[in-house]
Backbone as a chain_set.jsonl record, in Angstrom:
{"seq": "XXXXXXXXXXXXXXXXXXXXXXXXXXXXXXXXXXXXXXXXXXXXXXXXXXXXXXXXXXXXXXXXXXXXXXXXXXXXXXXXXXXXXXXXXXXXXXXXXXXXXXXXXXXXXXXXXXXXXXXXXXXXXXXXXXXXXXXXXXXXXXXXXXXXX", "coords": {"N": [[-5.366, 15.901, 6.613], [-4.516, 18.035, 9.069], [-3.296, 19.502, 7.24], [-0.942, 18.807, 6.366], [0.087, 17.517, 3.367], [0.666, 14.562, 1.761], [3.18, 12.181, -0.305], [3.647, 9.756, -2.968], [5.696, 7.003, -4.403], [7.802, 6.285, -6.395], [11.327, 5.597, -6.731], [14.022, 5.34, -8.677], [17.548, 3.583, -8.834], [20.287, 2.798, -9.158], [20.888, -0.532, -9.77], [19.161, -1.575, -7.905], [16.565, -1.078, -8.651], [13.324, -0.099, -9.047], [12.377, 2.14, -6.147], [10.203, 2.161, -3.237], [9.305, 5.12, -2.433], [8.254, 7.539, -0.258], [6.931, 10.785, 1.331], [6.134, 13.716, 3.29], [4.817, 16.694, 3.678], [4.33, 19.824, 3.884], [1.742, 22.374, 4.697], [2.829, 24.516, 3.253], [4.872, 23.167, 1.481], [7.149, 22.627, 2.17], [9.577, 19.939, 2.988], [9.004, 17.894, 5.019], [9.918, 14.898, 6.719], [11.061, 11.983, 4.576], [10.688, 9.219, 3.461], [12.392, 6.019, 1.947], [11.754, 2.795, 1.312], [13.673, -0.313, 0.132], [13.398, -3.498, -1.42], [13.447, -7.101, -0.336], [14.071, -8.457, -2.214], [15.713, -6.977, -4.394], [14.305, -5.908, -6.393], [11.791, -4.503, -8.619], [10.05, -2.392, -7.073], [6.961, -0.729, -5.608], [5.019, 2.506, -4.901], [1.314, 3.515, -4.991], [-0.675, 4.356, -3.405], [-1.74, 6.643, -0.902], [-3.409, 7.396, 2.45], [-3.99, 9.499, 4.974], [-3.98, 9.511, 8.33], [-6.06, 10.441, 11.54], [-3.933, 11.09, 13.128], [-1.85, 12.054, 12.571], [-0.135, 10.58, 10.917], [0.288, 8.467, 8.352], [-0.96, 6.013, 5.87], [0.232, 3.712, 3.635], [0.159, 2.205, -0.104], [1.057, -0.288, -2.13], [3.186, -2.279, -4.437], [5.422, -4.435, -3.872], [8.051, -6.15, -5.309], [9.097, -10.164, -5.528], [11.111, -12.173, -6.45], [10.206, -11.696, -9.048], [7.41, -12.013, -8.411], [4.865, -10.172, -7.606], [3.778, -8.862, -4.624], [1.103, -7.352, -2.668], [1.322, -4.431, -0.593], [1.421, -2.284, 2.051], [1.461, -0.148, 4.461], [1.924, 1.656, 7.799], [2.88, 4.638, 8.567], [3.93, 7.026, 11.36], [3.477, 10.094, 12.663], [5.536, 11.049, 12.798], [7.045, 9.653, 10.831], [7.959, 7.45, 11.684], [7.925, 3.674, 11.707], [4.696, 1.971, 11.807], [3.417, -0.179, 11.308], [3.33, -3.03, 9.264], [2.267, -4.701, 6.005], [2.722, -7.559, 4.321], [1.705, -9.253, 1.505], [0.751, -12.103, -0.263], [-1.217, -12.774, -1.566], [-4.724, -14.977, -2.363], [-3.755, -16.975, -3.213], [-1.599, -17.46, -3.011], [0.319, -16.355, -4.882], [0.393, -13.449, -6.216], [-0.012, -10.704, -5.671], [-1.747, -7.599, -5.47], [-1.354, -3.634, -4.126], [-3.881, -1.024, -5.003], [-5.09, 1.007, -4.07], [-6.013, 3.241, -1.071], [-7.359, 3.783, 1.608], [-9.314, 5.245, 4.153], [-11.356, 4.322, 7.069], [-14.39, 5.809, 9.017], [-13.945, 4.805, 11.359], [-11.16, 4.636, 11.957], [-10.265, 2.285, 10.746], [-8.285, 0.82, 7.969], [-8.806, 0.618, 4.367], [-8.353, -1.309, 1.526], [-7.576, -1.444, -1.733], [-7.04, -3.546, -4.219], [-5.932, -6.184, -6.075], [-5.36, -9.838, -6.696], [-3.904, -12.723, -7.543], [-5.566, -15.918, -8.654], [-4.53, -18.77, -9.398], [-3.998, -18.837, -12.281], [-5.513, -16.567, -12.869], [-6.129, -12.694, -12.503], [-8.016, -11.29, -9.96], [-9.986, -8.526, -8.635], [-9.738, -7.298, -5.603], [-10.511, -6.602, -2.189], [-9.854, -5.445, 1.145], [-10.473, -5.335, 4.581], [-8.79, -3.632, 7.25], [-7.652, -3.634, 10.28], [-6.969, -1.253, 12.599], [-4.361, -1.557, 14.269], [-3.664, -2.882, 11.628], [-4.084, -5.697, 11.368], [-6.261, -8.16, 9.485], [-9.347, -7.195, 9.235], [-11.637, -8.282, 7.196], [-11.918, -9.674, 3.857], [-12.412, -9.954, 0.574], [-12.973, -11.094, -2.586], [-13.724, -10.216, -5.95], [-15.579, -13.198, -8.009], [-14.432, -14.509, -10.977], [-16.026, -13.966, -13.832], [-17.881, -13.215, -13.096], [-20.632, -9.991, -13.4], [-20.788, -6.896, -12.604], [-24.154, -5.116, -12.366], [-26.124, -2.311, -13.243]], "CA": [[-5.464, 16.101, 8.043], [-4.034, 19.066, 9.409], [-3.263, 20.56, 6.281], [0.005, 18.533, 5.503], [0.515, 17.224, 1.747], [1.827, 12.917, 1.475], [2.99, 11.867, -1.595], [4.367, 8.53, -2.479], [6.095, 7.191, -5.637], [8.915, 5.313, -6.507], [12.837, 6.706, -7.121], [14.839, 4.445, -9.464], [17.859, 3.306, -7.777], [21.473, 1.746, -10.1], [21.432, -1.873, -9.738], [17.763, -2.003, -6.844], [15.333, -0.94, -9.417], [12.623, 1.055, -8.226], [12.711, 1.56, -4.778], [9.05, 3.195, -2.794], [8.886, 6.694, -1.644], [6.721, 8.231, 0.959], [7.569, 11.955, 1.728], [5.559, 14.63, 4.078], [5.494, 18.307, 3.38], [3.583, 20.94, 5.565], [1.288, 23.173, 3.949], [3.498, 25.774, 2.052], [5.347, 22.77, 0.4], [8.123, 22.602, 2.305], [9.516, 18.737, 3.233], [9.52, 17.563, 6.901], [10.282, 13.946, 5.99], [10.941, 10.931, 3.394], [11.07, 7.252, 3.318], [12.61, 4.866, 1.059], [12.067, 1.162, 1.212], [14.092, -1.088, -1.29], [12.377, -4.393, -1.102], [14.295, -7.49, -0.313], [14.801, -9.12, -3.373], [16.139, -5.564, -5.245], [13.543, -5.765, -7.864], [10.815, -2.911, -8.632], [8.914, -1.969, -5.423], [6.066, 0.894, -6.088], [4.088, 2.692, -4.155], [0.517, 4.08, -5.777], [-1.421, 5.367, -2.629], [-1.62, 7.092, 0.835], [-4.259, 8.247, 3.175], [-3.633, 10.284, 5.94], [-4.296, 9.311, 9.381], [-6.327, 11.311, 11.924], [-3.527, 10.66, 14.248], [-0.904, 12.752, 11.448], [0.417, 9.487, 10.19], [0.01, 8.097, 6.82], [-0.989, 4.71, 5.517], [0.976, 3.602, 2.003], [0.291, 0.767, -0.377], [1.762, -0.361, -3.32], [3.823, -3.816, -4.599], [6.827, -5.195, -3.782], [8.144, -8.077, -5.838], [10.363, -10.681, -4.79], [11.865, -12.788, -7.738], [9.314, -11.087, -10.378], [5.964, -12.041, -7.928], [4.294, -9.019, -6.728], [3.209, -9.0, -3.051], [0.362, -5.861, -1.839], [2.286, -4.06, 0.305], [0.328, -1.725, 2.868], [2.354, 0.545, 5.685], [1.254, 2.934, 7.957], [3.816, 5.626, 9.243], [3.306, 7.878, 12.199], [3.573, 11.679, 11.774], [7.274, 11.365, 12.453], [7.865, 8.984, 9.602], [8.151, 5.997, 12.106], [7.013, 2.641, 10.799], [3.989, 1.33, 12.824], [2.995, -1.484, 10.732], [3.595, -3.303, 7.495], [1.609, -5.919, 5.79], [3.265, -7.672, 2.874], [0.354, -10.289, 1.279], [1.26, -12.505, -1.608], [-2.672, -12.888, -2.389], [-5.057, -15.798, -1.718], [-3.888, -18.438, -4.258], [-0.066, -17.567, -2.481], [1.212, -16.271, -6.205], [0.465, -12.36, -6.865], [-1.408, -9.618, -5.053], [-1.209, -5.826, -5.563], [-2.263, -2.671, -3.803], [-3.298, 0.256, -5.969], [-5.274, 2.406, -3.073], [-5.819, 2.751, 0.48], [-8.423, 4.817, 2.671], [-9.237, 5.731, 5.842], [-12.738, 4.59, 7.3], [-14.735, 6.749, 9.846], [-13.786, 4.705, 12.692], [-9.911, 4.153, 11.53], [-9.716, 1.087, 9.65], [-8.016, 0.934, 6.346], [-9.641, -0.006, 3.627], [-7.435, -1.88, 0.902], [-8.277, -1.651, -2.972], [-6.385, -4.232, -5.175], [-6.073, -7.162, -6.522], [-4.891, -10.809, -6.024], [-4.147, -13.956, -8.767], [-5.681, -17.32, -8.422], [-3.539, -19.759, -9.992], [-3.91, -18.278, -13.377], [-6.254, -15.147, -12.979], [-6.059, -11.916, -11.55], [-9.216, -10.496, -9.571], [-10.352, -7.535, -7.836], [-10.187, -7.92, -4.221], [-10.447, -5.538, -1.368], [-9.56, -5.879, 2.628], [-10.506, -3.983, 5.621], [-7.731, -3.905, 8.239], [-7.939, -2.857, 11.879], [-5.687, 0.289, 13.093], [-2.761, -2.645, 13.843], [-3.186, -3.58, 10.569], [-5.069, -6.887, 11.589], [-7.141, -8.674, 8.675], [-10.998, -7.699, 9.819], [-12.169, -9.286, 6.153], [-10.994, -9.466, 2.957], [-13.475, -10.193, -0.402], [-12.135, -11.15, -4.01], [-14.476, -10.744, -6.874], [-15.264, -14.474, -8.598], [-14.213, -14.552, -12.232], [-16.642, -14.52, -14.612], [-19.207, -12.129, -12.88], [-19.919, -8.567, -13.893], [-21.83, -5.965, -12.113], [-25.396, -4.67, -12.905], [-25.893, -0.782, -12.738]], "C": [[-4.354, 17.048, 8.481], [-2.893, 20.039, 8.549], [-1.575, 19.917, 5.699], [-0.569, 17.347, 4.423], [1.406, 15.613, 2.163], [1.736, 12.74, 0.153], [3.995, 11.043, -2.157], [4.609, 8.023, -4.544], [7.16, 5.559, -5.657], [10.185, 6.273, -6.95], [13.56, 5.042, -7.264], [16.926, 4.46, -8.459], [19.238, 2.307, -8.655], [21.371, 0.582, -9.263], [20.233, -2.63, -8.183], [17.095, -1.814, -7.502], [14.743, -0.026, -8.845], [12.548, 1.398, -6.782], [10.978, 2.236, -3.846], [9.237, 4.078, -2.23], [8.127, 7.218, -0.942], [7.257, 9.699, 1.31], [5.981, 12.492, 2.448], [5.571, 15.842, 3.812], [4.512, 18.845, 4.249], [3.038, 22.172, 4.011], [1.752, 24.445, 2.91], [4.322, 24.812, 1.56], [6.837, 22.444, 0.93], [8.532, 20.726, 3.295], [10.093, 18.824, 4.491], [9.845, 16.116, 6.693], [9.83, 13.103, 4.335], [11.586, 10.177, 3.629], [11.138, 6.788, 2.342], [12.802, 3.455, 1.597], [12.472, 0.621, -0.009], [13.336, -2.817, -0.545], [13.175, -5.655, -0.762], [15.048, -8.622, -1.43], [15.611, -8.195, -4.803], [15.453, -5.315, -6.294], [12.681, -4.592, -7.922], [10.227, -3.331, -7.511], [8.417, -0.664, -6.28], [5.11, 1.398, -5.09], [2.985, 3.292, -5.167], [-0.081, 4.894, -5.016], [-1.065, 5.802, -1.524], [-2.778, 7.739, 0.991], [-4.203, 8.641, 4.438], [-4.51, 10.228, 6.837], [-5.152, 10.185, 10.017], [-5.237, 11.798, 13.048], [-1.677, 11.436, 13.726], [-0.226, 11.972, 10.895], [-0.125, 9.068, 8.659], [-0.393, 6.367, 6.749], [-1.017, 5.014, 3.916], [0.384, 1.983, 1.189], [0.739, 0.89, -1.727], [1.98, -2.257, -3.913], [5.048, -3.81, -4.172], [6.823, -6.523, -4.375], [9.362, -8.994, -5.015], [10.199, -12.052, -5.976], [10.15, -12.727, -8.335], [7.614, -10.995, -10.178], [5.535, -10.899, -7.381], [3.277, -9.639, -5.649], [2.457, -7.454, -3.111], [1.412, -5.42, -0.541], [1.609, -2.739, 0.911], [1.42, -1.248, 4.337], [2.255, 1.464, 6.198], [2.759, 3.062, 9.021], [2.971, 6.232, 10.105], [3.816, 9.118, 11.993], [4.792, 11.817, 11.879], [7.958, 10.621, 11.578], [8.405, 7.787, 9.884], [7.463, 4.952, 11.5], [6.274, 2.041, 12.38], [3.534, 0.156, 12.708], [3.018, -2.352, 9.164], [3.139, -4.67, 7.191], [1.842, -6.366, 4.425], [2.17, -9.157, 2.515], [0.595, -10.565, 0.075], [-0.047, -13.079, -2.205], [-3.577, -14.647, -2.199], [-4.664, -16.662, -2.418], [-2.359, -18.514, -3.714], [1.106, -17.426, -4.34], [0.861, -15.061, -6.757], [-0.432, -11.885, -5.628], [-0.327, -8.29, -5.087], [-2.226, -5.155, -4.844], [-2.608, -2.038, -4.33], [-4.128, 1.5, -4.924], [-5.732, 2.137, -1.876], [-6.98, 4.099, 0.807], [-8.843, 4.676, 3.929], [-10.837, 5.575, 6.094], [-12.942, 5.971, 8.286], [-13.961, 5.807, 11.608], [-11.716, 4.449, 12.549], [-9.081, 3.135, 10.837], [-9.362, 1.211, 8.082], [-8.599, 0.264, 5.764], [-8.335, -0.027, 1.774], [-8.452, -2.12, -0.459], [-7.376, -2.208, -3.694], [-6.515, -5.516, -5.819], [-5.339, -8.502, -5.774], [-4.911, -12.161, -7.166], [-4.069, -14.996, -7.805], [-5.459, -17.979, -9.157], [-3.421, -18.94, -11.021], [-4.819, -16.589, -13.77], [-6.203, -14.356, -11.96], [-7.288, -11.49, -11.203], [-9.152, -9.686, -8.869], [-10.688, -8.24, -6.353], [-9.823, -6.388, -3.182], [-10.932, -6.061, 0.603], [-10.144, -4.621, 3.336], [-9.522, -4.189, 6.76], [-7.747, -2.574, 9.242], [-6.581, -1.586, 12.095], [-4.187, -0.384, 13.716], [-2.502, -3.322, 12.925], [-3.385, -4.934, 10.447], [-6.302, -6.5, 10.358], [-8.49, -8.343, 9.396], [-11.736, -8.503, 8.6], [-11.107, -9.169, 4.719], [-11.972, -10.363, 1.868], [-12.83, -10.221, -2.153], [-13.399, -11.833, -4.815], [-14.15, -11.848, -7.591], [-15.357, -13.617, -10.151], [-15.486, -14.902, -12.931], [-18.205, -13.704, -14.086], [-19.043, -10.69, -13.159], [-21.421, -8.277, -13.338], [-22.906, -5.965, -13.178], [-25.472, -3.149, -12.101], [-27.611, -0.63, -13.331]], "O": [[-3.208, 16.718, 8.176], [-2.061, 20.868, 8.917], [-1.036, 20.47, 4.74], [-1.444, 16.512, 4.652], [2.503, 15.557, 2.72], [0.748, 12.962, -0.547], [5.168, 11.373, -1.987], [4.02, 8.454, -5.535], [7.164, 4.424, -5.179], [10.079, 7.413, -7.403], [13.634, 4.077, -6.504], [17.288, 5.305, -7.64], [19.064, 1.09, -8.721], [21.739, 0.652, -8.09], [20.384, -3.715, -7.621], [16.24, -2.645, -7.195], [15.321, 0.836, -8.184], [12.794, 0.358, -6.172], [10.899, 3.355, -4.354], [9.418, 3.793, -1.046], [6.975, 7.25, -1.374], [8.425, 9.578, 1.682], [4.921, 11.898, 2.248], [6.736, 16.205, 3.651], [3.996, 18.279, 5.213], [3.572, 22.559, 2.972], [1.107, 25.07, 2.068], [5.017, 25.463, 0.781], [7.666, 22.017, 0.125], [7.751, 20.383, 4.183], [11.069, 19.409, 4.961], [10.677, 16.421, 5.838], [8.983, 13.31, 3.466], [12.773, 10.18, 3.953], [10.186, 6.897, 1.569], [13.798, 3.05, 2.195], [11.907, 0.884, -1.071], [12.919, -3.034, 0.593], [14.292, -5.18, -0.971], [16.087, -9.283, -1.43], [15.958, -8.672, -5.884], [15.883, -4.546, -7.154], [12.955, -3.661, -7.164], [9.978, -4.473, -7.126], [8.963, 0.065, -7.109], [4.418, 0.587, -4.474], [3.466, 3.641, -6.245], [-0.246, 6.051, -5.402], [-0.012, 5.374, -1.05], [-3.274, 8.479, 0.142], [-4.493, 7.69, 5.163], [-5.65, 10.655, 6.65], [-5.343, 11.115, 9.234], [-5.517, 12.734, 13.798], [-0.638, 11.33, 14.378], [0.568, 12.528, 10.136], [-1.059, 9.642, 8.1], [-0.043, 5.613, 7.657], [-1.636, 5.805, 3.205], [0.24, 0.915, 1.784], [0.802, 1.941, -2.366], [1.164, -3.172, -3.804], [5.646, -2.738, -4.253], [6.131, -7.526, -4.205], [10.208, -8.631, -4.198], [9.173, -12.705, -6.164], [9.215, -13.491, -8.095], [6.773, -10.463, -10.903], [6.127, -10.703, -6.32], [2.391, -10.489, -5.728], [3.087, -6.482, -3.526], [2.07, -6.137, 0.213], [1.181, -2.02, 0.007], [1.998, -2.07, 5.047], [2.406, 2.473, 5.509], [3.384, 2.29, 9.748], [1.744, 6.22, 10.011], [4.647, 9.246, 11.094], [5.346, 12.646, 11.158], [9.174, 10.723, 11.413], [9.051, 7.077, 9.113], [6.475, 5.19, 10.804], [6.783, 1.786, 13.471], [3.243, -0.571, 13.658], [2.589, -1.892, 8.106], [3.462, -5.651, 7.861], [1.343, -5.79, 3.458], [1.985, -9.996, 3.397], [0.699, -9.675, -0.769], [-0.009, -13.781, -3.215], [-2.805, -15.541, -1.852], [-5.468, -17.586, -2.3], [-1.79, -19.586, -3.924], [2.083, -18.053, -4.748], [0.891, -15.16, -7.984], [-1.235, -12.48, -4.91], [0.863, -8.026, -4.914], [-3.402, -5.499, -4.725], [-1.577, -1.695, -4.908], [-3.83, 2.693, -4.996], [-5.895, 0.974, -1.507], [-7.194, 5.123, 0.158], [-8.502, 3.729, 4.638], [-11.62, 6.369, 5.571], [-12.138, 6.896, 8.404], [-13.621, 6.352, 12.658], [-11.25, 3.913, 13.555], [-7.901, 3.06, 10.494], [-10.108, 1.641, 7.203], [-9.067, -0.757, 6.269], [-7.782, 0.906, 1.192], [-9.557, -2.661, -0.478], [-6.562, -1.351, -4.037], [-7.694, -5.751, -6.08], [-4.848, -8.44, -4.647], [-6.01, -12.53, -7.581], [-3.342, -15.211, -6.834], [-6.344, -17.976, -10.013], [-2.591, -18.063, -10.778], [-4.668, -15.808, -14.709], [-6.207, -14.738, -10.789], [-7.937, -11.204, -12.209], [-8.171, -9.789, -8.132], [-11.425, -9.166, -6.015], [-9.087, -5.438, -3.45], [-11.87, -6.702, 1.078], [-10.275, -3.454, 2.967], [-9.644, -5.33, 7.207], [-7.808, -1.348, 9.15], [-5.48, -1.411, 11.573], [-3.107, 0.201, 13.63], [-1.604, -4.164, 12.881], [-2.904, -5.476, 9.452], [-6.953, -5.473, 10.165], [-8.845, -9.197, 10.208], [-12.471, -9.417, 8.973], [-9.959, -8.736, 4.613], [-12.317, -11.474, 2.271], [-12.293, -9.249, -2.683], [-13.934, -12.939, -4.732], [-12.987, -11.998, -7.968], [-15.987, -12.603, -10.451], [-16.028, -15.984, -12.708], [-19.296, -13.696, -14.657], [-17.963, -10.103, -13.209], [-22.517, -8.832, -13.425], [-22.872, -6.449, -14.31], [-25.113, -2.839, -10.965], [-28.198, 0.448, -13.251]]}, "num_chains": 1, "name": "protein.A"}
């Protein structure tokens, strides 16, 4: 959306671990901002995705752990690199969930691709969340089923 470049990561960090990255650049490459969150237990934090607002903001997701559990972690910036919303989700069993990508419907709702462990297994699960980042659903494939193509 309007021709700037997001691109999100992680930057290692003596004695915080990984920490998440979000940067901005403008069509010839040149950086207008970058965000680092360290997470609050100093352990790896990652980011994997972003999709770019219509509104020049970004929405990020990734993990954050906090003593070795990974939480989904989901944050949309506004085109100045302000934070507008952040949704940290430790998954429906309350013991893992990850983000690994994020998208932008037609009407503005994000759309959340990751996972989530129930007691002992991890499954595919995927959210849709309103433009404040409000739960509209949220669907976690059952174990033990497998598509038909």
């Amino acid at each position: 959306v309007g021709g700037y470049i997001y691109v999100v990561g992680d930057e290692g960090v003596t004695a915080e671990g990984s920490n998440m990255w979000v940067g901005k650049y403008d069509p010839d490459g040149n950086l207008l901002w970058s965000r680092l969150y360290a997470g609050a237990a100093g352990l790896d934090d990652n980011l994997y995705a972003a999709a770019a607002t219509t509104d020049g903001g970004v929405v990020v997701c990734g993990i954050e752990r906090s003593m070795a559990m990974p939480m989904s972690f989901v944050r949309k910036y506004d085109g100045d690199g302000l934070i507008v919303w952040t949704v940290i989700d430790d998954g429906t069993g309350d013991v893992g969930a990850s983000c690994y990508d994020v998208g932008i419907a037609d009407n503005g709702d994000v759309l959340v691709g990751g996972s989530t462990v129930d007691v002992t297994v991890t499954r595919p699960r995927i959210q849709r969340l309103d433009e404040a980042g409000d739960e509209r659903w949220s669907t976690t494939r059952p174990s033990g089923s497998r598509s038909r193509r």
